[in-house]
GUSEBA-190985 format. One line per 8 residues: their letters; for each residue x, y, z of N, C-alpha, C. Coordinates in Angstrom, 1 decimal. Each point is the difference from the previous one (the first is absolute). Example, Ala and Ser with C-alpha at 12.3 -4.5 7.8 and 13.67 -1.06 7.14 Angstrom:
BEGIN
as> 13.2 -5.7 7.8 -0.9 1.2 0.0 0.9 1.2 0.0  -0.4 1.1 -0.7 0.9 1.1 0.0 -0.8 1.1 0.8;
# end
This chain:
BEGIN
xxxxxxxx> 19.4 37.4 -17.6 1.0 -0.8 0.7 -0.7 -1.1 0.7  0.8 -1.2 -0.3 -0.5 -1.4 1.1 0.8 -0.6 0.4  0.0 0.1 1.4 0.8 -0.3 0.8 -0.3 -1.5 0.8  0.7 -1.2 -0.2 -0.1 -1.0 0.2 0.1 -0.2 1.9  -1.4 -0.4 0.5 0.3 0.4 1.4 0.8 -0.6 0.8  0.1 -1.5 -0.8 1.4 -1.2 0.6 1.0 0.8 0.4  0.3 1.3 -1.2 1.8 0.2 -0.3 -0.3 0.6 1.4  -1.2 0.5 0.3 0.6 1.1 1.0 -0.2 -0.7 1.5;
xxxxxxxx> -0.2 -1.1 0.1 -0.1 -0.9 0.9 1.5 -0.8 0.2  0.6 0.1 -1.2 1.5 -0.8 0.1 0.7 1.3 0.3  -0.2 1.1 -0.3 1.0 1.6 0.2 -0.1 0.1 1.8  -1.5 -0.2 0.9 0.0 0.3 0.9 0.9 -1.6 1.2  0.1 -0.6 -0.6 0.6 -1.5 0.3 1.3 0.1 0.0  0.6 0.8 -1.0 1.1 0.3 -0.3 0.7 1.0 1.0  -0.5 0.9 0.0 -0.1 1.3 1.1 0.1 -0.1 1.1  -0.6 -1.3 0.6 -0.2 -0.2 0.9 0.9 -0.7 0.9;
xxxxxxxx> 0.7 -1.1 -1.5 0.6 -1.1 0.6 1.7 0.4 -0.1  -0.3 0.9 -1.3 2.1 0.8 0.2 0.4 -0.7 -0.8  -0.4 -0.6 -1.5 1.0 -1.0 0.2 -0.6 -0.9 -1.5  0.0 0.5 -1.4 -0.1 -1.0 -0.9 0.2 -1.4 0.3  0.9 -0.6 0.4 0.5 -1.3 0.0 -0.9 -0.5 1.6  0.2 0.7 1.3 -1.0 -1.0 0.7 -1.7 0.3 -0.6  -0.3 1.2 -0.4 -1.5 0.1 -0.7 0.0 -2.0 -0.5  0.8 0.2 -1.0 -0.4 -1.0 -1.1 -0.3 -1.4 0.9;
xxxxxxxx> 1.3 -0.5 1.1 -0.6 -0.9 1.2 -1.5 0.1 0.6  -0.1 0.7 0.3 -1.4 0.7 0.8 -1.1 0.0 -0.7  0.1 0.6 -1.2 -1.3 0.3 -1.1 -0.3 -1.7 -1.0  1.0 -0.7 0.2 0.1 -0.9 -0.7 0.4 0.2 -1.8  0.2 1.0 -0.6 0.4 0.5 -1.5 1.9 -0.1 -0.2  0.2 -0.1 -0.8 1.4 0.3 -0.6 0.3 1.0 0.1  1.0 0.1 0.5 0.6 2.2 0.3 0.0 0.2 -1.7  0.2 -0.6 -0.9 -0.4 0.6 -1.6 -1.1 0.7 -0.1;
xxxxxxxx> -0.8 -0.9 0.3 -1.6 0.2 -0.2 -0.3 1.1 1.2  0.3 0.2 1.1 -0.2 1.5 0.7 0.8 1.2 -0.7  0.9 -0.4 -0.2 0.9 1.2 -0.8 -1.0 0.3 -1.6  -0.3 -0.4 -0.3 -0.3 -0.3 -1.4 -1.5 0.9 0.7  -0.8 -0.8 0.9 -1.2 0.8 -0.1 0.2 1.4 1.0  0.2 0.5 0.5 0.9 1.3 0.7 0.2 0.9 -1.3  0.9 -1.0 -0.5 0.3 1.5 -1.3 -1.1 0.4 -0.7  -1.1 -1.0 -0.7 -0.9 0.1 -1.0 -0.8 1.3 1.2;
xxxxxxxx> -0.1 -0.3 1.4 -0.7 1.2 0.5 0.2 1.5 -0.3  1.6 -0.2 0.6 0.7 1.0 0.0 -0.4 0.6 -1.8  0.5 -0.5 -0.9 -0.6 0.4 -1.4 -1.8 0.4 0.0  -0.6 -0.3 0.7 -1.6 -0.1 -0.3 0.2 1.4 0.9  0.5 0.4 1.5 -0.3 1.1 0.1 1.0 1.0 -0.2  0.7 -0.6 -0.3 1.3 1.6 -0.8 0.6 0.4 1.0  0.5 -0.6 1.2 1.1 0.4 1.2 0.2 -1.6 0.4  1.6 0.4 0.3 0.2 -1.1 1.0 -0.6 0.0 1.3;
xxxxxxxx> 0.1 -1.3 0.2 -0.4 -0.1 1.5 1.3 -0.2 1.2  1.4 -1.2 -1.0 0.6 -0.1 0.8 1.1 0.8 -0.5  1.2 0.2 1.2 1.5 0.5 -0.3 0.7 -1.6 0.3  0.5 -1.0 -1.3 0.6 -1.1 0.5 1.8 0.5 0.2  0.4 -0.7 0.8 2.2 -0.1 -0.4 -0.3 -1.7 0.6  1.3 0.2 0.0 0.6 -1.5 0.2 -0.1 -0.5 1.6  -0.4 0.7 0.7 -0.1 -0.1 1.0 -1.7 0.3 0.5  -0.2 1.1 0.2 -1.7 0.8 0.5 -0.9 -0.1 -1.5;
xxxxxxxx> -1.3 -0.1 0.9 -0.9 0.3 -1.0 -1.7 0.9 1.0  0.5 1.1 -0.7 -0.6 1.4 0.4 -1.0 0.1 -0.5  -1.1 1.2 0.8 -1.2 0.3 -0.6 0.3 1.6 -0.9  -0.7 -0.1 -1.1 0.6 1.5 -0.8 -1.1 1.0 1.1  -0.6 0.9 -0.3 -0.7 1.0 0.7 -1.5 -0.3 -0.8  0.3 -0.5 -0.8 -1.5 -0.1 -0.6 -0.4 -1.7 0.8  0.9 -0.3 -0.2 -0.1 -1.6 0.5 -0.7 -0.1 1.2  0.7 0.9 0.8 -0.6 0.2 2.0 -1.6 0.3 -0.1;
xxxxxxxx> -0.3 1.2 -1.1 -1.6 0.1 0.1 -0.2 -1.4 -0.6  0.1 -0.4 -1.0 -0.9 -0.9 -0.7 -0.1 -1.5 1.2  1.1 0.1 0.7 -0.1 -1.7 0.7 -0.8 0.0 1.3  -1.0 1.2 0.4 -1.4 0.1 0.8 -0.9 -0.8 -1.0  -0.2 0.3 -1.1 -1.0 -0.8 -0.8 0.8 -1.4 -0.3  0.5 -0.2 -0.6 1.0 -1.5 0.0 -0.4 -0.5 1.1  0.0 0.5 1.5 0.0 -0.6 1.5 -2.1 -0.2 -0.5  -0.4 0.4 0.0 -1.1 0.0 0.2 -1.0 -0.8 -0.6;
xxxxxxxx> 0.5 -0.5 -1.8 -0.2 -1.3 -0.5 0.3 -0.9 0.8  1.5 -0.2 0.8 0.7 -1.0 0.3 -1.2 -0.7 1.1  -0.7 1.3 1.2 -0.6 -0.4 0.9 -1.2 -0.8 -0.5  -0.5 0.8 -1.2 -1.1 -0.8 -0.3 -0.1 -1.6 -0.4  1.1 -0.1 -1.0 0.2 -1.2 -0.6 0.1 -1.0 1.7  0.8 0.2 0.6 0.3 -0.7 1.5 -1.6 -0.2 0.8  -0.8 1.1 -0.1 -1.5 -0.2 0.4 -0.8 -0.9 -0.1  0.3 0.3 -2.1 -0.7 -0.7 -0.7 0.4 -2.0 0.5;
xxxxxxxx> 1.2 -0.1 -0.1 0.7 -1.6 0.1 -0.3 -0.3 1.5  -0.2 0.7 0.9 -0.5 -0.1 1.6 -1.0 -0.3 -0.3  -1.0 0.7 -0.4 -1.7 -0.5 -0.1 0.1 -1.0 -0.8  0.9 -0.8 -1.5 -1.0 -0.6 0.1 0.9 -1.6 0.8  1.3 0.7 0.5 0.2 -1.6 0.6 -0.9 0.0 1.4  -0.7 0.6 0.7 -0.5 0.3 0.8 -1.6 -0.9 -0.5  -0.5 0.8 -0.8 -1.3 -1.2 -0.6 0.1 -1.1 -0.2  1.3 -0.6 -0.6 0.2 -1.4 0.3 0.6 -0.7 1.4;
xxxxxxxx> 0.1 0.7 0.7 0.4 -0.8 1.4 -1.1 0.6 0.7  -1.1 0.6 0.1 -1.1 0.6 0.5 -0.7 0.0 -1.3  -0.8 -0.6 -0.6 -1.2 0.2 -1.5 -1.3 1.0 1.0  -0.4 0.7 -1.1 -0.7 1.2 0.7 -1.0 -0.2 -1.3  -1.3 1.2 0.7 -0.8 0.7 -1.4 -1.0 -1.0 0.0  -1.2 0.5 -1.0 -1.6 -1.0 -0.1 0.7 -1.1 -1.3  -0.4 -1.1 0.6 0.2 -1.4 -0.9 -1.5 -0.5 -0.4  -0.2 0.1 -1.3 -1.5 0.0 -0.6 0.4 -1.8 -0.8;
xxxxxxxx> -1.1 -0.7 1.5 0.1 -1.2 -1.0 -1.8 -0.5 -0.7  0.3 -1.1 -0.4 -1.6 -0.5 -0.6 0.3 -1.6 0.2  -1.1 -0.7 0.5 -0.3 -1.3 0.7 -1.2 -0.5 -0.2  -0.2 -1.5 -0.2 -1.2 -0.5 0.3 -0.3 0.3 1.3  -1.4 0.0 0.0 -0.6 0.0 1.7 0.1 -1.1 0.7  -0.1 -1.4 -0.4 0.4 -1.1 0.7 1.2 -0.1 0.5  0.8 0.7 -1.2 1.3 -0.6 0.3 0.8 0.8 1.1  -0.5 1.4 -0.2 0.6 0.8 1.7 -0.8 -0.4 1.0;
xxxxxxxx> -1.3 -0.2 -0.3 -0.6 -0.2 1.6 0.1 -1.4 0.6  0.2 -1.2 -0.8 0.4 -1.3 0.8 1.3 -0.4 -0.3  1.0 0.3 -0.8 1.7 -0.1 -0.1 0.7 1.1 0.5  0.0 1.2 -0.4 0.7 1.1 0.2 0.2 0.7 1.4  -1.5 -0.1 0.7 -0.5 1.2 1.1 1.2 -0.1 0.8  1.1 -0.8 0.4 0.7 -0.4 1.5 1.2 0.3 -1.0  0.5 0.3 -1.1 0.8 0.1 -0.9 0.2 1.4 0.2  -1.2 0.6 -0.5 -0.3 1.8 -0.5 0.2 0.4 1.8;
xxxxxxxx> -0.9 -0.4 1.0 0.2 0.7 1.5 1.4 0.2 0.0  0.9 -1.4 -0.1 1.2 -0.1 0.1 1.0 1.4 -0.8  -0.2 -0.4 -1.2 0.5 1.3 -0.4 -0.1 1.4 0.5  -1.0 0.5 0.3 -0.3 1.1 0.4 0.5 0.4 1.1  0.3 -1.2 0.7 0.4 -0.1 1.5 1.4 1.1 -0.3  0.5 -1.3 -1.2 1.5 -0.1 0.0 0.5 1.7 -0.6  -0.8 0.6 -1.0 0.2 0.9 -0.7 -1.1 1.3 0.1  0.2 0.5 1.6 -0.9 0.8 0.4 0.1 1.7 -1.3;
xxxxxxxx> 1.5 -0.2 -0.5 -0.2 1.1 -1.4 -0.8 -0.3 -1.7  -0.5 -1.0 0.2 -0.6 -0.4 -1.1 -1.3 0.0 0.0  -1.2 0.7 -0.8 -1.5 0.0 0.2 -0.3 -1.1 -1.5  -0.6 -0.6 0.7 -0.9 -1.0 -0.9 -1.7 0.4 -0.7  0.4 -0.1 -0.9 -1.6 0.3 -0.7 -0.4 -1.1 -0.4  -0.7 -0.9 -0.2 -0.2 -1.1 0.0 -1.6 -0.1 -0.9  0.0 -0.4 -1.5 -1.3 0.1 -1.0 -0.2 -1.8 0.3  -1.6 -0.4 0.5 0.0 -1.5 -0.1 -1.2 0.0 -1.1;
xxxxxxxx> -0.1 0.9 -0.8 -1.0 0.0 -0.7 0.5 -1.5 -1.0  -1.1 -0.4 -0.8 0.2 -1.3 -0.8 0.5 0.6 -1.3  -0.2 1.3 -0.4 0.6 0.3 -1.4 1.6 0.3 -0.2  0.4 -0.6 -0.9 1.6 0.2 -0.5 -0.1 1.3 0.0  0.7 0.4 0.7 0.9 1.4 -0.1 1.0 0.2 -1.1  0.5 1.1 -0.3 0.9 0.0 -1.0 1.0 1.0 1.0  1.1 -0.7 0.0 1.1 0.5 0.8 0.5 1.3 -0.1  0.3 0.3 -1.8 0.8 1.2 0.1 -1.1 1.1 -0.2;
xxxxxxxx> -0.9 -0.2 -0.6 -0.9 1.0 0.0 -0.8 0.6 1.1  0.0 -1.1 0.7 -0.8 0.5 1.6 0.8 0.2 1.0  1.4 -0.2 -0.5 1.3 0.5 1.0 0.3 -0.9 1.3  -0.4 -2.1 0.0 -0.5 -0.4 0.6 2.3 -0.7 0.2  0.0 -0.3 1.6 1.6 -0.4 -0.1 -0.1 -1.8 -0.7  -1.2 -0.3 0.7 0.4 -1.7 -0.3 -1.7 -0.4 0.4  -0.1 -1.4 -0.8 -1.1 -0.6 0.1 -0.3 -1.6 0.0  -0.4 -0.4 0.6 -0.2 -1.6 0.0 -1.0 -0.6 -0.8;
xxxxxxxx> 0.3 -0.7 -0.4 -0.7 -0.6 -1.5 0.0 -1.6 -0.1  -1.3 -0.7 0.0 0.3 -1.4 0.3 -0.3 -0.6 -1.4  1.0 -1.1 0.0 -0.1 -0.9 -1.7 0.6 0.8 -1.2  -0.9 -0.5 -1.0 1.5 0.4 -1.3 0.0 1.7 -0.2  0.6 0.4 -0.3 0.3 1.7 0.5 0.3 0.0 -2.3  -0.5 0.8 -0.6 0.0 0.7 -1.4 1.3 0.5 -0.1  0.5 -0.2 -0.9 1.3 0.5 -1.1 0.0 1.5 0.6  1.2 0.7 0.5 -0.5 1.7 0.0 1.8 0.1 0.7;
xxxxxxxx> 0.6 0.4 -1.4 1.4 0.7 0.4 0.1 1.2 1.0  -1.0 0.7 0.5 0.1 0.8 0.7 0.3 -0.1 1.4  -0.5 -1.3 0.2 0.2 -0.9 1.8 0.6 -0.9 -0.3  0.2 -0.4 1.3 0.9 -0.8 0.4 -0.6 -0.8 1.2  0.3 -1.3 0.3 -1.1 -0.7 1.0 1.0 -0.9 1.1  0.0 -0.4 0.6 0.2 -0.9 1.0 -0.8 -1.3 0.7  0.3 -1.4 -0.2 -0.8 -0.5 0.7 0.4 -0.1 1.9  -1.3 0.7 0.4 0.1 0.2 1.4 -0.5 -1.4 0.7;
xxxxxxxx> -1.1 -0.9 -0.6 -1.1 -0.9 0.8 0.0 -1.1 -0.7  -0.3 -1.1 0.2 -0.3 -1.0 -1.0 -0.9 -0.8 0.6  -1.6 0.7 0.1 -1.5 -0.9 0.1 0.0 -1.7 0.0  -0.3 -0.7 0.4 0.0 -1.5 -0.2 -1.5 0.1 0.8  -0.8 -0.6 -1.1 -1.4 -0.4 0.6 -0.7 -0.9 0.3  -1.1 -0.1 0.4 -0.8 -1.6 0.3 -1.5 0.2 0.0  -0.2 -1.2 0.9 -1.9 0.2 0.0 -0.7 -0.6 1.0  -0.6 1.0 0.4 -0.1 0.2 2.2 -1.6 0.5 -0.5;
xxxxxxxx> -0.6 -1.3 1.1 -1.3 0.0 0.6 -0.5 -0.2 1.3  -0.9 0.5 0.4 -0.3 -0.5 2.0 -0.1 -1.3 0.0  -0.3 -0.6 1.2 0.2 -1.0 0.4 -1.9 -0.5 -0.2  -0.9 1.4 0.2 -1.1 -0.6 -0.3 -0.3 -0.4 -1.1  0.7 1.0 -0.6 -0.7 -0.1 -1.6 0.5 -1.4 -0.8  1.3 -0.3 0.7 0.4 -1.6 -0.4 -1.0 -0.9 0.8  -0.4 0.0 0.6 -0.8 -1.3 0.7 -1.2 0.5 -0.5  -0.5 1.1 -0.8 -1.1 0.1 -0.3 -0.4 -0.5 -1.5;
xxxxxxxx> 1.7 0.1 -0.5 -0.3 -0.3 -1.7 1.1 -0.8 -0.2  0.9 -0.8 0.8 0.7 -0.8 -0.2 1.3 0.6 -0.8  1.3 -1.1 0.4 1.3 1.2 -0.3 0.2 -0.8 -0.9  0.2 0.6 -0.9 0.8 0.1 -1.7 1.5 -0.9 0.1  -0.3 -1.2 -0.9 1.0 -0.9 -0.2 0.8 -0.1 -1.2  -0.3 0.6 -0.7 0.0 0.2 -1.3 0.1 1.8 -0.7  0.5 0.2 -1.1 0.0 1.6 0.3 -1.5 -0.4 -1.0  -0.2 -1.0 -0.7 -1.5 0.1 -0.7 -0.8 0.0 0.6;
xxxxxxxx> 0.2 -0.1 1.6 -1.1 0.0 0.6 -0.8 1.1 0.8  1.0 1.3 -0.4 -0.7 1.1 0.2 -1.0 0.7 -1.1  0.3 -0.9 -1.1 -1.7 0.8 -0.7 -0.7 -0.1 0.8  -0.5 -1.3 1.4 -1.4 0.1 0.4 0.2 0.5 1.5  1.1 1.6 -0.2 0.1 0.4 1.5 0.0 1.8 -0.6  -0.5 0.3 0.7 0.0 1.9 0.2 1.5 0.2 -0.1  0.1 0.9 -1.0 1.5 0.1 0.0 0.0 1.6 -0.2  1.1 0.8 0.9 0.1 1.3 0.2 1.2 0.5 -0.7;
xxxxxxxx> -0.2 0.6 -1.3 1.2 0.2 -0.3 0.5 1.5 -0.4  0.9 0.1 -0.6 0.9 1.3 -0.2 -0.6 0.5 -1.3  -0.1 1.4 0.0 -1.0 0.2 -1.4 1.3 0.8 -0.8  0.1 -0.7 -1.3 1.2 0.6 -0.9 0.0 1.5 -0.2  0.8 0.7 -1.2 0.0 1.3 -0.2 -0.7 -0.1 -1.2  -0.7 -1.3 -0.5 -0.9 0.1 -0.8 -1.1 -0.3 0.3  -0.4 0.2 1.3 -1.1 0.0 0.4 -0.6 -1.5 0.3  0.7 -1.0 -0.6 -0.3 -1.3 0.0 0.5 -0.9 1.5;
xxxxxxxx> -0.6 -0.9 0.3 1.1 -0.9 1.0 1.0 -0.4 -0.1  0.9 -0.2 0.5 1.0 -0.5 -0.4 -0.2 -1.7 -0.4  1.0 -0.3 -1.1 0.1 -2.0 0.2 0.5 0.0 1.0  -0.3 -1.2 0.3 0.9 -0.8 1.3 1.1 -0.7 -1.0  0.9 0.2 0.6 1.3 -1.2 -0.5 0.6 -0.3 1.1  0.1 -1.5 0.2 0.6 -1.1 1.0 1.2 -0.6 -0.3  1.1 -0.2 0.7 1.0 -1.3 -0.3 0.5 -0.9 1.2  -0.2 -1.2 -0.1 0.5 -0.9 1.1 1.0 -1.2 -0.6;
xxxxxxxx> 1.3 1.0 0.4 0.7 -0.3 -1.0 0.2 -0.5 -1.2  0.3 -0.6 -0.9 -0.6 0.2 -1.3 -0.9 0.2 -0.8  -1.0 -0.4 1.1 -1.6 0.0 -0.7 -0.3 1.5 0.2  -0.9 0.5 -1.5 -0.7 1.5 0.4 -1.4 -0.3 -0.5  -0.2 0.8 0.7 -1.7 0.2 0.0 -0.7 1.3 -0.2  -0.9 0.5 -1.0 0.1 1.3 -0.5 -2.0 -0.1 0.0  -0.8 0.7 0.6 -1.4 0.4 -0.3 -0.1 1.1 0.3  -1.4 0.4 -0.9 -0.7 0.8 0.5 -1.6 -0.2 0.9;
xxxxxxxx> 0.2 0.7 0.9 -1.4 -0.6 1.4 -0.8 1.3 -0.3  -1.5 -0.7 0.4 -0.8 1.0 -0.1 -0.2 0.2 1.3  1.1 1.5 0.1 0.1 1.0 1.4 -1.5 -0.1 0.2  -0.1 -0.2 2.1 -0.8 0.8 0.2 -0.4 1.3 0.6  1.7 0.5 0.2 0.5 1.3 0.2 1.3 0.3 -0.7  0.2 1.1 -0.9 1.0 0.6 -0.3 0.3 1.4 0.4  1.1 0.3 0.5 0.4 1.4 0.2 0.9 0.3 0.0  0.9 1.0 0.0 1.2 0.6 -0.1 0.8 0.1 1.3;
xxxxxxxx> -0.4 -0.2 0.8 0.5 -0.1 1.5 -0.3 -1.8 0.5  1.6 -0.2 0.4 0.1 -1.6 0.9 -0.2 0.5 0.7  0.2 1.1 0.6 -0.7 0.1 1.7 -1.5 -0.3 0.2  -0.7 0.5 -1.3 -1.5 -0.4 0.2 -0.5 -1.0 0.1  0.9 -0.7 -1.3 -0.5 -2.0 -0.1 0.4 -0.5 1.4  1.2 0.4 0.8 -0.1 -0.5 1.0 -0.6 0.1 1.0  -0.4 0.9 0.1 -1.4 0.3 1.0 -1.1 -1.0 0.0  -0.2 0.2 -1.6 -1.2 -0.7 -0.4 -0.1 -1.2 0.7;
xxxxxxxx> 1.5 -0.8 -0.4 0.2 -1.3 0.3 -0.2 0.2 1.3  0.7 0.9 1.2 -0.6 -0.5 1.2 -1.2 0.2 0.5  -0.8 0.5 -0.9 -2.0 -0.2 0.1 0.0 -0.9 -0.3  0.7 -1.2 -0.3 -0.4 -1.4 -1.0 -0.9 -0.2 -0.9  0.6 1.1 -0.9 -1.2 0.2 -1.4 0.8 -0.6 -1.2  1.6 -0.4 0.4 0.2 -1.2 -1.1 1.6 0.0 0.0  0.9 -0.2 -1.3 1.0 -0.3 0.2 0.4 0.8 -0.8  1.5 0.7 0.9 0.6 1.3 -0.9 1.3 -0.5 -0.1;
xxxxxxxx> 0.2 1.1 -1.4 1.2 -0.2 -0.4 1.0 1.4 0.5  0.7 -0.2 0.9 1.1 0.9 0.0 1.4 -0.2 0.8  0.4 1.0 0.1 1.7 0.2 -0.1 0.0 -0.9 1.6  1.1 -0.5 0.6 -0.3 -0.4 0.7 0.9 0.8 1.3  0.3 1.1 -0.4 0.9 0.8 0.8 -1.9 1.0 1.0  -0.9 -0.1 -0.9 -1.4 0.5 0.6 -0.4 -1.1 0.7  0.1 -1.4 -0.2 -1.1 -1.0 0.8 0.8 -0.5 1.1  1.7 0.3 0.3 0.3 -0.5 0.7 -0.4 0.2 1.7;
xxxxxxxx> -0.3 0.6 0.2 -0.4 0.9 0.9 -1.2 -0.9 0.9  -1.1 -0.2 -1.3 -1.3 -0.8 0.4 0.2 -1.5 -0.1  1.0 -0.8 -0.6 0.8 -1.1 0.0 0.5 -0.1 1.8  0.9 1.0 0.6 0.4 -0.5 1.0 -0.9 -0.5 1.0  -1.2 1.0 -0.3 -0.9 0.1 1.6 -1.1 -1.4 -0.3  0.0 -0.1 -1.7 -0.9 -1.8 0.1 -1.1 0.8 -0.2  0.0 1.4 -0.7 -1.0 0.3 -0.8 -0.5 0.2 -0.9  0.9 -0.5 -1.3 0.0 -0.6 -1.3 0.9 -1.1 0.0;
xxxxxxxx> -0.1 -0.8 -0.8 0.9 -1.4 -0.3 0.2 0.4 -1.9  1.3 -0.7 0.1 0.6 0.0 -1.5 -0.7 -1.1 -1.1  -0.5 0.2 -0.5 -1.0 -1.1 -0.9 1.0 -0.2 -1.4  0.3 -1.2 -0.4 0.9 -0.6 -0.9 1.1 0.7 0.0  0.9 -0.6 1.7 1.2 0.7 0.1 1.3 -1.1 -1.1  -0.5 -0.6 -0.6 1.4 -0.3 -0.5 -0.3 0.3 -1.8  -0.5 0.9 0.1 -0.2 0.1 -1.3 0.3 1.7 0.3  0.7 0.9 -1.3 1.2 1.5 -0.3 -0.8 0.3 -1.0;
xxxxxxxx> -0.2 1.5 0.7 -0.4 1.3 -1.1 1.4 0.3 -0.9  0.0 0.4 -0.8 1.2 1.1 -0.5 0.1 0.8 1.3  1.4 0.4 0.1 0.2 1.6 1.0 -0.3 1.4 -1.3  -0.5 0.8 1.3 -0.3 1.3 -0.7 0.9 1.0 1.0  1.1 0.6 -1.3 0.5 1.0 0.6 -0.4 1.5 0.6  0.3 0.3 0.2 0.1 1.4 0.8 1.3 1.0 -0.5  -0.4 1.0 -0.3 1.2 0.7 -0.9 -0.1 1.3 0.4  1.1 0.7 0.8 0.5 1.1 -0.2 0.2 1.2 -1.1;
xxxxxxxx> -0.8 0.5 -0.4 0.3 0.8 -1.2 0.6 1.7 0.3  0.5 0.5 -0.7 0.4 1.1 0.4 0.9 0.5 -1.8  0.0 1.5 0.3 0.2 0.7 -1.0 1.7 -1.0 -0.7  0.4 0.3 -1.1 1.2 -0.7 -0.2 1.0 0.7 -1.1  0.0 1.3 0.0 0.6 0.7 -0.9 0.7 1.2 1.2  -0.1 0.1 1.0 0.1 1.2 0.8 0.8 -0.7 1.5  1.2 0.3 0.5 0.4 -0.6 1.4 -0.7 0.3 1.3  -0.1 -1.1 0.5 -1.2 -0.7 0.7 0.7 1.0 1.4;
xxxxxxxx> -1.2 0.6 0.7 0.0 1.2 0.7 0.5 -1.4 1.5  0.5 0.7 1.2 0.3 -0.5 1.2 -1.4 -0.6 0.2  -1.2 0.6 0.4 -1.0 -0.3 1.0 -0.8 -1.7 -0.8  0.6 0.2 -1.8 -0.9 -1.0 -0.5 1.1 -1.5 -0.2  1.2 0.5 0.5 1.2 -1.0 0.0 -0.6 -0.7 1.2  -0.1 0.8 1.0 -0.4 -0.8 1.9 -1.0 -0.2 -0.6  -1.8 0.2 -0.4 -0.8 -0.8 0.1 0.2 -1.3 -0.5  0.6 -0.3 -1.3 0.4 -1.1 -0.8 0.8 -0.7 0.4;
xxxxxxxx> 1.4 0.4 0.7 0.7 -0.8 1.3 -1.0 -1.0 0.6  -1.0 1.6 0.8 -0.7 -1.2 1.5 -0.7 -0.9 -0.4  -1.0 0.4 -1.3 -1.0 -1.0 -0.3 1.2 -1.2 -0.4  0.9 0.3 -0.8 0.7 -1.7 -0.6 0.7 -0.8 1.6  0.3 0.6 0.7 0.4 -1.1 1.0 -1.1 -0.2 0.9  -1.0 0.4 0.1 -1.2 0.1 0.9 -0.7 -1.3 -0.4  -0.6 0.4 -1.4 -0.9 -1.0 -0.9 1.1 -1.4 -0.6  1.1 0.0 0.3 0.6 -1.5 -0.4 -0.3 -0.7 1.0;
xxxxxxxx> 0.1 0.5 1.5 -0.4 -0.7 1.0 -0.9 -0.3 0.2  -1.1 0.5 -0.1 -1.2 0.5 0.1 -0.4 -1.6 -1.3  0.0 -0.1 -1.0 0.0 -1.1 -1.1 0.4 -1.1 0.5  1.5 -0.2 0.6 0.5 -0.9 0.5 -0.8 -1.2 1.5  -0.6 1.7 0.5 -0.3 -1.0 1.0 -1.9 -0.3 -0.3  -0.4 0.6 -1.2 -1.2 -0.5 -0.4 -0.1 -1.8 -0.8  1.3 0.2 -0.7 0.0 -1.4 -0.4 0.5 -1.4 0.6  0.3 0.6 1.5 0.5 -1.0 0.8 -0.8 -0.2 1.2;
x> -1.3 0.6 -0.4 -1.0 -0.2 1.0 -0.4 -1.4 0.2;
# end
């Protein structure tokens, strides 16, 4: 015998409420469709449950035992819709993300405190290792991913950031090697740049306004961290290329200067990724909320520096 545990969730609704016709108000179903599923029970377990007339509608004797269990799904299912509207107006539980290390410890850190502040039921795990994680396999909620993101039906992405960069050196190292008027004029300048995922430096590509300008410099530092080249640059060991949401900082205090500010990098996005076949749990809806209204501002007020 299988007994459909809905019917007996609409029997104890029924039972409860007195009343086919307000059930149907209440439960939101067609009094057909409760009558209709009632009887198919009544058939599945070989007794009625109700005594109907035109007037009352009674419990039979088998009915009275059976609508303790009927009541008892009913509480659960009510539990169940409590917790989870409760997770969305309170997100709870460990939220497993994956991040560049630059990009939490000089964009994120006053973002992430914030959060945590806000969402004292949410535990953060936080991977800044440099290797691509794989989301569903490593059971990971969401991951940030900078530039072109690979074909993969499985995710789904968001752009959270949109990078706009330049090229910041000290103030000595310009009076010591002369500032760049020309973007051809940094072949004869130390140039610190971003090291690709093929191991190579990146090209530079320039545009001031129509005009583009596209080389490759012989780096005299490459690495995978702008936080590093920036450092570098403030040892005055040459001229780096990076985001400018990292150099603004050493821009304000007149500790780097912007070298060929009228000349544009491409922007490099910043992307949200997260599983995309499965409904997106509370705790990873609020991280993705905070980062997207956090990081617009956060962008906004880097390009209006």
């Amino acid at each position: 015998m299988h007994i459909e545990p809905n019917d007996l969730w609409l029997f104890a609704k029924i039972a409860d409420i007195g009343s086919f016709s307000k059930a149907s108000v209440s439960i939101g179903l067609p009094k057909s469709t409760l009558s209709r599923r009632i009887s198919r029970l009544e058939k599945q377990l070989g007794e009625r449950l109700f005594q109907r007339t035109t007037r009352q509608l009674n419990l039979t004797e088998f009915g009275l035992k059976l609508l303790g269990h009927g009541r008892q799904i009913a509480e659960d299912v009510d539990a169940a819709v409590a917790l989870a509207q409760h997770r969305q107006l309170q997100p709870s539980g460990v939220l497993r993300v994956s991040m560049p290390n630059d990009f939490a410890n000089l964009v994120l850190l006053p973002l992430l405190a914030e959060f945590i502040s806000q969402h004292p039921a949410i535990t953060l795990e936080i991977d800044l290792s440099a290797r691509r994680v794989d989301l569903l396999s490593e059971q990971y909620d969401l991951a940030i991913r900078m530039g072109d993101l690979p074909d993969d039906t499985t995710l789904a992405a968001k752009p959270v950031f949109r990078y706009t960069w330049g090229l910041y050196a000290s103030n000595e190292y310009l009076d010591l090697h002369g500032v760049p008027e020309q973007p051809d004029d940094l072949c004869r300048h130390a140039v610190l740049q971003l090291l690709a995922r093929q191991r190579d430096s990146q090209p530079l590509q320039l545009t001031r306004g129509d005009t583009a300008w596209s080389g490759t410099l012989p780096a005299k530092v490459t690495a995978n961290s702008p936080e590093l080249l920036v450092k570098l640059a403030l040892r005055h060991l040459g001229i780096a290329a990076s985001p400018m949401v990292y150099a603004n900082a050493y821009v304000k205090t007149g500790r780097l200067l912007r070298v060929l500010p009228e000349w544009e990098f491409p922007t490099v996005t910043a992307w949200a990724v997260f599983p995309g076949r499965r409904l997106m749990p509370g705790k990873t809806r609020a991280l993705l909320d905070f980062l997207e209204a956090g990081l617009s501002k956060l962008e906004w007020e880097s390009l209006n520096l």
